[in-house]
C-alpha positions in Angstrom: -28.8 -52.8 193.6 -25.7 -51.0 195.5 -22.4 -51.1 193.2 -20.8 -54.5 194.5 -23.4 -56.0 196.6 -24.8 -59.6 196.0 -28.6 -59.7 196.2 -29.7 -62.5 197.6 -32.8 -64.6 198.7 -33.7 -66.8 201.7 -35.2 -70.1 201.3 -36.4 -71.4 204.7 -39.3 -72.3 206.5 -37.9 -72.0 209.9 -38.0 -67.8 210.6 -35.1 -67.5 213.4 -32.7 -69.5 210.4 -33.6 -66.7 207.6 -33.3 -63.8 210.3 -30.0 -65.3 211.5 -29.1 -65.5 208.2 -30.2 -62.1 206.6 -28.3 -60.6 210.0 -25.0 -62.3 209.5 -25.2 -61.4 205.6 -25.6 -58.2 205.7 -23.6 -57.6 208.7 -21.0 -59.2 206.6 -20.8 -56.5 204.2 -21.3 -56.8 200.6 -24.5 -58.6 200.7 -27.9 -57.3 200.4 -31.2 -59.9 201.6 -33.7 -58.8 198.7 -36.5 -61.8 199.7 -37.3 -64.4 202.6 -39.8 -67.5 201.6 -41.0 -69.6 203.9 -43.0 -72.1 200.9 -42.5 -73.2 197.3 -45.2 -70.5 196.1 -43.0 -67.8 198.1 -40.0 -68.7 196.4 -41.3 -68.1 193.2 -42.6 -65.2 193.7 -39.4 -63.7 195.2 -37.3 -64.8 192.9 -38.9 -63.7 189.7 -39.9 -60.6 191.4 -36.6 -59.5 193.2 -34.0 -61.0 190.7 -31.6 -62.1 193.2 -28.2 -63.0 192.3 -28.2 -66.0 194.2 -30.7 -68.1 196.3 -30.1 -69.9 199.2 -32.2 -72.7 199.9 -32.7 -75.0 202.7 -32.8 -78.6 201.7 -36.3 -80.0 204.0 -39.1 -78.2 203.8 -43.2 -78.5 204.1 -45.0 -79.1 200.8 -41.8 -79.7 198.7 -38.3 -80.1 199.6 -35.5 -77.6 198.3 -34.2 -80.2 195.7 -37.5 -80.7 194.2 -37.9 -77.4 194.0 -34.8 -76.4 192.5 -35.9 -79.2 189.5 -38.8 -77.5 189.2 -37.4 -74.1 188.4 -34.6 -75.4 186.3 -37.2 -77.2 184.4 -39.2 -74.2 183.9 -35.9 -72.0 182.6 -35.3 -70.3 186.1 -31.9 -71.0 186.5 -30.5 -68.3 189.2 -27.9 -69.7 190.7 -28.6 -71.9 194.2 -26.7 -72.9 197.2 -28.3 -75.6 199.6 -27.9 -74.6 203.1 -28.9 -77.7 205.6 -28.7 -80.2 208.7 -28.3 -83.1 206.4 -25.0 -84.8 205.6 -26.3 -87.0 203.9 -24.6 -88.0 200.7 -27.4 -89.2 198.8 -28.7 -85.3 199.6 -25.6 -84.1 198.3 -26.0 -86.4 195.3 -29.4 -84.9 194.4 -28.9 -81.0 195.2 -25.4 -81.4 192.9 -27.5 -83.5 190.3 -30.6 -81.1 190.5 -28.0 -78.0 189.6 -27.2 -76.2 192.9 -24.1 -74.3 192.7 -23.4 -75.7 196.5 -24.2 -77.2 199.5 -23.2 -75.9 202.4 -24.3 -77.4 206.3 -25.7 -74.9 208.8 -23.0 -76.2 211.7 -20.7 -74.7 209.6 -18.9 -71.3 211.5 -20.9 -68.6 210.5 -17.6 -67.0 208.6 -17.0 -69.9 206.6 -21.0 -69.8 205.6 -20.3 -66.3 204.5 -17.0 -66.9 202.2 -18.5 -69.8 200.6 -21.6 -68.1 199.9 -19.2 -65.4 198.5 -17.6 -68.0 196.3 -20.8 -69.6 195.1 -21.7 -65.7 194.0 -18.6 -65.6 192.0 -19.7 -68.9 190.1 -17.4 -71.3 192.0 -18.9 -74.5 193.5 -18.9 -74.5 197.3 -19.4 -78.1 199.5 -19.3 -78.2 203.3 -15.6 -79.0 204.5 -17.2 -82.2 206.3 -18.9 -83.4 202.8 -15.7 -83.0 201.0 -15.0 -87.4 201.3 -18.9 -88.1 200.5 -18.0 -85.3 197.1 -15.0 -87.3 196.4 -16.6 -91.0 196.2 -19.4 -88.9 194.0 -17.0 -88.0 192.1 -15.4 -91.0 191.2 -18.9 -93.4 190.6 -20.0 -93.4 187.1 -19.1 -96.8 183.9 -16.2 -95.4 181.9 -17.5 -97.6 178.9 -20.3 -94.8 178.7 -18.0 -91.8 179.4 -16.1 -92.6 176.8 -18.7 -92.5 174.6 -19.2 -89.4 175.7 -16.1 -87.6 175.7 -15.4 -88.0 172.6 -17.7 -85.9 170.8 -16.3 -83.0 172.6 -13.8 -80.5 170.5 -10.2 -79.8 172.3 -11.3 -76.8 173.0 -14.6 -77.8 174.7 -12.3 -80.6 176.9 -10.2 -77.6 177.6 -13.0 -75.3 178.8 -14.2 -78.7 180.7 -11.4 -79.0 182.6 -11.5 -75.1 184.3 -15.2 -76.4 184.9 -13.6 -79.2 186.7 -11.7 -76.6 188.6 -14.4 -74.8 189.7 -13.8 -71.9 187.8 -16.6 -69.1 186.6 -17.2 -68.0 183.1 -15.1 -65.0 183.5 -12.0 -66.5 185.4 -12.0 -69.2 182.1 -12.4 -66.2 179.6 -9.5 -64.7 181.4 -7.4 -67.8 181.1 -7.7 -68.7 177.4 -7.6 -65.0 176.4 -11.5 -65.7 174.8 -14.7 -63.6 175.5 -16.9 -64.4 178.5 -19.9 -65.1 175.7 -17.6 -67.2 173.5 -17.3 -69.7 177.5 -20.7 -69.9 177.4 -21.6 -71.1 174.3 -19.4 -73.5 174.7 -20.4 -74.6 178.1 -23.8 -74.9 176.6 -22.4 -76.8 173.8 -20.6 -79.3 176.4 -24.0 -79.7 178.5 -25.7 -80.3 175.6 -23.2 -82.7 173.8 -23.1 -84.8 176.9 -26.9 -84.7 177.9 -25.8 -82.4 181.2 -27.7 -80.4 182.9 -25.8 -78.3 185.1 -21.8 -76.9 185.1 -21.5 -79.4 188.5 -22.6 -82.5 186.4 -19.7 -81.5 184.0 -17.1 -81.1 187.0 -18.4 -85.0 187.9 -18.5 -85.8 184.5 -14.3 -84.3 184.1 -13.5 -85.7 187.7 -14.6 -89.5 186.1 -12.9 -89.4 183.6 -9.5 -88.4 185.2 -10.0 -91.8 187.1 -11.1 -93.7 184.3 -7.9 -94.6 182.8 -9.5 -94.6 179.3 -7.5 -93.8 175.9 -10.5 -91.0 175.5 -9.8 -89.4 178.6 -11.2 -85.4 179.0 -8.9 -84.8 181.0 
């Protein structure tokens, strides 16, 4: 891998979408395409092969669809990170792609810069959603029965609803390390710990999980 490029891997069954975008990647600067897949069976291959950074995925496809097969590999302990890049605004899609453990989900009428940044930002460990998803995000985020996330929160430590709240934030490992002055091993046991303690199984379930319970008005509240 060239010093500061993001490897990255294409997801899509359609060719002109992965050579449109493995051109305006890499023409981008600061990204290198290391795989295309046009199937399930591809993907795998590719991404345990290659070891890209991060995967882009699009969300329908023949044999299995992108969420399914983001499950599948999460299941399995393949857990690179994943954006979903698709036609579908769709909030239950959303819903499932966030749930399943994609770092975003971006739509492909986005302008071709803003693709770019955001995939730039998912690289960095941020969470990236299309502009025109941001009110279907927002009514996600504030769905859940605050009876059962207050049994939740609190079995979390102050310093586990402290690290859950730069989660909420969108912030990576690092950028939390930074701002409590801890090591970047030391944020992810505890993000581990916090998945675990509240049967998560991504860092965006967490940020839901945060959002809920700054809307749920109970004495318990993370945040």
């Amino acid at each position: 891998m060239i010093p500061n490029t993001i490897d990255v891997a294409l997801v899509d069954d359609h060719r002109l979408c992965q050579s449109g975008l493995a051109e305006l990647l890499e023409h981008s600067g600061g990204f290198r395409v290391v795989g295309k897949a046009g199937t399930p069976a591809q993907a795998r291959v590719i991404i345990q092969d290659a070891n890209p950074a991060l995967v882009i995925m699009d969300l329908r496809m023949p044999q299995m669809d992108g969420v399914s097969l983001l499950r599948e590999l999460r299941m399995e302990g393949i857990d690179v990170p994943t954006v979903i890049l698709t036609m579908s605004d769709s909030k239950d899609d959303l819903a499932n792609a966030l749930s399943a453990g994609a770092r975003g989900y971006l739509l492909k009428d986005m302008e071709p810069t803003d693709i770019v940044e955001s995939v730039r930002r998912a690289a960095r460990g941020e969470l990236v959603v299309a502009p025109a998803m941001a009110s279907k995000l927002a009514h996600l985020l504030q769905t859940g029965t605050a009876g059962q996330r207050t049994e939740k929160a609190v079995k979390l430590t102050e310093r586990e609803r402290e690290i859950l709240n730069h989660v909420a934030a969108g912030k990576s490992n690092k950028a939390i390390a930074k701002a409590l002055n801890i090591s970047h091993d030391t944020v992810k046991l505890h993000v581990r710990h916090i998945l675990a303690k509240l049967k998560l199984t991504s860092r965006v379930e967490a940020a839901v999980f945060a959002v809920e319970h700054r809307h749920s008005g109970s004495s318990h509240s993370v945040l």
